[in-house]
MIVODREN-999084 format. One record per residue: residue in one letter; x, y negated, z of N, C-alpha, C in turn. Coordinates in pm, whole numbers, plus 32768, in hexadecimal, padded with zeros to 4 digits. Layout:
% MIVODREN-999084
AXYZXYZXYZ;...
END
This chain:
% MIVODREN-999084
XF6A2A46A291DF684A45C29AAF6EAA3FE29E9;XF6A1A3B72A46F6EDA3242A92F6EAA3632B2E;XF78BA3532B79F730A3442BFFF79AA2EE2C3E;XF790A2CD2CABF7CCA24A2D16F7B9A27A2D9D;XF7FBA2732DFDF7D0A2382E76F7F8A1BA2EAB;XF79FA1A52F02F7A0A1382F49F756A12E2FD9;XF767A0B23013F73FA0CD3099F6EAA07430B4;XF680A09630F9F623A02D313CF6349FEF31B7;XF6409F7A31A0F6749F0D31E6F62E9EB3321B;XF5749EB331EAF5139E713231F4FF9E9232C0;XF5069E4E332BF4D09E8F33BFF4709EE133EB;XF3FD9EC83398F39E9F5B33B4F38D9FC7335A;XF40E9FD9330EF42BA0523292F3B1A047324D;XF36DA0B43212F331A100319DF2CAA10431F0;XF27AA0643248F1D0A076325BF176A0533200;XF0DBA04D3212F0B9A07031BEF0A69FF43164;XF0A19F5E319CF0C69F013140F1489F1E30B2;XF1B39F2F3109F23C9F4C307BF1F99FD73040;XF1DBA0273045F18BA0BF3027F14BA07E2F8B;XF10DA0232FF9F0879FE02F65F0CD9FE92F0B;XF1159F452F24F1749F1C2EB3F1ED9F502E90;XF1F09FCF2EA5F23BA01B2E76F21EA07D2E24;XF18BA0AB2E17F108A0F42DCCF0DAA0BF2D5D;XF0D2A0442D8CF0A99FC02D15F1009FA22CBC;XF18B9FA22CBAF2079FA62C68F1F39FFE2C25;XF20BA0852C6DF212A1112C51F1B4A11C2BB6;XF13FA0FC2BD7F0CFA1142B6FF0CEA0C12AE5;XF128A05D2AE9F119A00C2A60F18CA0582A09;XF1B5A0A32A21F238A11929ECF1F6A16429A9;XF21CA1A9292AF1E7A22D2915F241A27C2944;XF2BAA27E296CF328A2DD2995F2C1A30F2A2E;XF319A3992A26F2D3A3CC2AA6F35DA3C02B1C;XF32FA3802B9FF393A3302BF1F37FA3982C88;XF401A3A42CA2F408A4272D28F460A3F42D90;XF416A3E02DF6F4A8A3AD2E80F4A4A42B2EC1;XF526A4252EDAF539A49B2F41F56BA4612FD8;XF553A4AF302BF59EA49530BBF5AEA4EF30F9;XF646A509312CF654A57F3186F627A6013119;XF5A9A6483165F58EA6BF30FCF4F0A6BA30D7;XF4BEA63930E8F443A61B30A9F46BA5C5302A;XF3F5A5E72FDEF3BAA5B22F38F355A55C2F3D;XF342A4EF2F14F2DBA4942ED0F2C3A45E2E5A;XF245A45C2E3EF23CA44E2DC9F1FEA3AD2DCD;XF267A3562D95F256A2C02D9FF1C3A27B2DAB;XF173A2D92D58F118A2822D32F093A2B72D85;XF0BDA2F22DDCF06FA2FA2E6AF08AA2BB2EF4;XF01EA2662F16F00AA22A2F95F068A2A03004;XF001A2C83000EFECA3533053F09CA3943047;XF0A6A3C62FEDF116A4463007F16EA3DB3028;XF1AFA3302FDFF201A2F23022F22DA2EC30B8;XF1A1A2C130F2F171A2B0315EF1C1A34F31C9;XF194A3B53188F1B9A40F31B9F27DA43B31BA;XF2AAA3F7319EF34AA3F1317CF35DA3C031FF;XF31CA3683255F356A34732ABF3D5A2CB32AA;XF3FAA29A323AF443A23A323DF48CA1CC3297;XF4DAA2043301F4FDA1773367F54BA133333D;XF54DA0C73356F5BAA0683337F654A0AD3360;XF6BAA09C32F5F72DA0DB32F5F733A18532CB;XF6C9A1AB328FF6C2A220326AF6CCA1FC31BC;XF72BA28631A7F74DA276310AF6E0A2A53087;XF6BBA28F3032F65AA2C02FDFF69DA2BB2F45;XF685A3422F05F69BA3652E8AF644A3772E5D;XF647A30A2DE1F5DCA2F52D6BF602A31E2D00;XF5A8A3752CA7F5C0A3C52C3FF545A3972BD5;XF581A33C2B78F4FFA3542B0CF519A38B2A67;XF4BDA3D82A64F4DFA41029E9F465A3F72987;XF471A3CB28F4F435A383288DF45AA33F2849;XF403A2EB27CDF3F0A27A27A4F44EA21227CD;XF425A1C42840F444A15F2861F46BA19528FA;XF4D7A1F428E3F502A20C295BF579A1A629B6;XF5C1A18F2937F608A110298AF5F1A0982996;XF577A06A2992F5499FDE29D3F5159FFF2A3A;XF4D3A0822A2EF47DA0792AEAF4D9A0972B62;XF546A1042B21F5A3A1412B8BF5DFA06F2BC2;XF608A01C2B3AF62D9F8E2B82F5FB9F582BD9;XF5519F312B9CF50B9F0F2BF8F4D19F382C48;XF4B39FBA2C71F4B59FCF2CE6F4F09FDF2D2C;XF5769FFA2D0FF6359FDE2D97F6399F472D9F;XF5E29ED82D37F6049E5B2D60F5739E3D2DCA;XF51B9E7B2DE3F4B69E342E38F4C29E842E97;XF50E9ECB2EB5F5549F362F0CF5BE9ED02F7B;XF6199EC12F13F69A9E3E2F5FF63A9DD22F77;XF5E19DA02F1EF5A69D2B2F67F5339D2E2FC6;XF5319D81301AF50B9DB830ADF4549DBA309F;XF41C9DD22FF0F39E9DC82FD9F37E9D9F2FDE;XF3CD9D082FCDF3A79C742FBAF37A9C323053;XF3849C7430CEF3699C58315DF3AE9BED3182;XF3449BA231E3F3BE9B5E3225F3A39B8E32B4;XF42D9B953310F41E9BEE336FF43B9B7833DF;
END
């Protein structure tokens, strides 16, 4: 098991555009991938429960993946994380 935090730093946090492509990452993994915030759980590779994290910009998120190929997704997804979901703002 892998986990990290990091912070979201895009201006409109965890909507449902970064959500996507954050679902869409999520799913080419076989590791199973978990953000936490505050005292909610998501399970990466949902639109939906992301969405439901509430994510604002400057809020911290701990990513936990456990599997296979757990430490490439925990990378790439803390790297499309820092790179603000590829936005330009």
């Amino acid at each position: 098991m892998h986990s990290q935090q990091v912070m979201i730093c895009n201006k409109l946090g965890l909507h449902a555009r970064a959500a996507t492509k954050l679902a869409q990452l999520s799913q080419k993994f076989s590791a199973k991938i978990t953000l936490e915030l505050e005292d909610k759980t998501a399970d990466a590779s949902s639109i939906m429960a992301l969405m439901l994290l509430a994510g604002a910009q400057g809020k911290t998120v701990n990513i936990t993946t456990e599997g296979e190929d757990a430490q490439q997704a925990l990378s790439e997804i803390c790297q499309l994380i820092s790179d603000k979901f590829d936005e330009s703002e």
